[in-house]
C-alpha positions as CSV (number, residue, x, y, z in Angstrom):
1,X,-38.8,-84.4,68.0
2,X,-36.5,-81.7,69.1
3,X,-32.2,-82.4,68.9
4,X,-30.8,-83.1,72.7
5,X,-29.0,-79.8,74.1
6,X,-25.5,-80.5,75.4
7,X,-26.9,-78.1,78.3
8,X,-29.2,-80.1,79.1
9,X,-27.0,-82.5,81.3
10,X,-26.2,-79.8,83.2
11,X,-29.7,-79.4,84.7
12,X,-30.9,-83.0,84.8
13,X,-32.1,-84.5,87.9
14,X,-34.7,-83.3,90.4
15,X,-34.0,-80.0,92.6
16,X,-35.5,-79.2,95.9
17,X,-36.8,-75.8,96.1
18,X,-34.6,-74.1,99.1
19,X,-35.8,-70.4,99.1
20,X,-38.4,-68.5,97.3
21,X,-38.8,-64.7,97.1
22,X,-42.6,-64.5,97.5
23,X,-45.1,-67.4,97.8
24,X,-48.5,-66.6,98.0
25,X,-49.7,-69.6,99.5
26,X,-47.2,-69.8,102.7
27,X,-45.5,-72.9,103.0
28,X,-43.9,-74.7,99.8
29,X,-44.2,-77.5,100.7
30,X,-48.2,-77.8,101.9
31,X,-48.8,-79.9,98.8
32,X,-45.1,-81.9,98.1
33,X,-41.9,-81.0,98.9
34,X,-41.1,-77.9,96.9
35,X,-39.1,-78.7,93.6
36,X,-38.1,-78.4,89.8
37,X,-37.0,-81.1,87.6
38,X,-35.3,-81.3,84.1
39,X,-35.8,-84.7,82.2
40,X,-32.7,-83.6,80.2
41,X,-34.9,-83.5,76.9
42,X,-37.5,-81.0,76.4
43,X,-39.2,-81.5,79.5
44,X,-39.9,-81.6,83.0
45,X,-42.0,-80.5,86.1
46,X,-42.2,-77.9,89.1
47,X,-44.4,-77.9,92.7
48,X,-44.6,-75.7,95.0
49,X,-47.4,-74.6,97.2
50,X,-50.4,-75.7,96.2
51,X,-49.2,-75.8,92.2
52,X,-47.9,-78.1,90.2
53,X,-46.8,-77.8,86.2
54,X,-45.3,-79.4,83.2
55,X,-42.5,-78.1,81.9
56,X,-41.5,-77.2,78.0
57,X,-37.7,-76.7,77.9
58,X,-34.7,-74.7,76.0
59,X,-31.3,-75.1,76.9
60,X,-28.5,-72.7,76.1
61,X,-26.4,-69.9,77.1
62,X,-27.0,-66.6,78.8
63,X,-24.2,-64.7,79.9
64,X,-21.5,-67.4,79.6
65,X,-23.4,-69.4,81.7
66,X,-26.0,-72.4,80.8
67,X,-29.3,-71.6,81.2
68,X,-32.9,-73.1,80.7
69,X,-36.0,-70.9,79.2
70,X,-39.1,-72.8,79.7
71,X,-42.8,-72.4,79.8
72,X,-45.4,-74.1,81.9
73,X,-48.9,-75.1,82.8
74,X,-50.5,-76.8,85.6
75,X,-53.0,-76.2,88.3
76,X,-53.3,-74.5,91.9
77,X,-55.5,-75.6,94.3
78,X,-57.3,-77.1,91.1
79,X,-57.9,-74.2,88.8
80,X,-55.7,-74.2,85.5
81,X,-52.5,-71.8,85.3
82,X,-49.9,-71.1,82.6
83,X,-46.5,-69.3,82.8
84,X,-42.8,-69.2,82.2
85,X,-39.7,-68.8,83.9
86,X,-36.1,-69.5,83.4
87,X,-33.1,-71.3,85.5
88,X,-29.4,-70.6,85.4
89,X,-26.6,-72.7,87.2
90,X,-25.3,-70.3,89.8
91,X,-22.7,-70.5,92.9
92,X,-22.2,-73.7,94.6
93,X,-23.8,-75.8,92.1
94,X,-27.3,-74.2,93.2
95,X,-29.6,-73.3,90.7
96,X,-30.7,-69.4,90.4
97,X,-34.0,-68.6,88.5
98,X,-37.3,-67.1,88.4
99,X,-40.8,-67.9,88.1
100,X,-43.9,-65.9,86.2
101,X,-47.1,-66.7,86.6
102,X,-49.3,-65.1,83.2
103,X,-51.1,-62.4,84.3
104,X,-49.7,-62.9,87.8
105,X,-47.4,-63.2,90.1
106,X,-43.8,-64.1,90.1
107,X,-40.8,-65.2,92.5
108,X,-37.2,-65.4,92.1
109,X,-35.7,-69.0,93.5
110,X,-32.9,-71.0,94.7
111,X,-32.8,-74.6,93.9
112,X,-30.0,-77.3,95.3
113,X,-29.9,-80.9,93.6
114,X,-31.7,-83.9,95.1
């Protein structure tokens, strides 16, 4: 069992997906509303488009500012998929991050709390 990061209440809760750089699919939200949630442990989960993942967390620091690291797997449209990405608290109280698929693609995002 991993120690509880004091970052980690920083990202707890559930965030809707507001804007996306590139999504291959179209709309976001064809499957469920477009989001990413922090369980404020070591875990959590993301959907958008026609994918949706589990999350595997690390809260800390980047540039001053807290920051979570995670990796992922899931499925879209049914087929498996694996990845990572990271999230930073920016402007607002929006969250800034990006999203890589493994071997393809990616997508910067904005996120506002639920």
């Amino acid at each position: 069992m991993r120690r509880k990061s004091a970052f980690a209440a920083v990202f707890k809760g559930r965030w809707r997906i507001a804007e996306m750089d590139m999504l291959a699919s179209g709309d976001p939200d064809i499957a469920e509303p477009a989001h990413i949630s922090f369980s404020g442990t070591a875990d959590g989960d993301r959907a958008f488009g026609g994918l949706s993942a589990a999350l595997d967390v690390r809260y800390g620091a980047r540039d001053g500012a807290a920051c979570a690291e995670f990796t992922w797997q899931g499925f879209d449209e049914g087929d498996p998929v694996c990845g990572r990405g990271w999230a930073a608290l920016g402007i607002a109280g929006r969250l800034v991050g990006h999203i890589f698929v493994h071997n393809g693609d990616d997508s910067g995002f904005v996120a506002e709390r639920e």
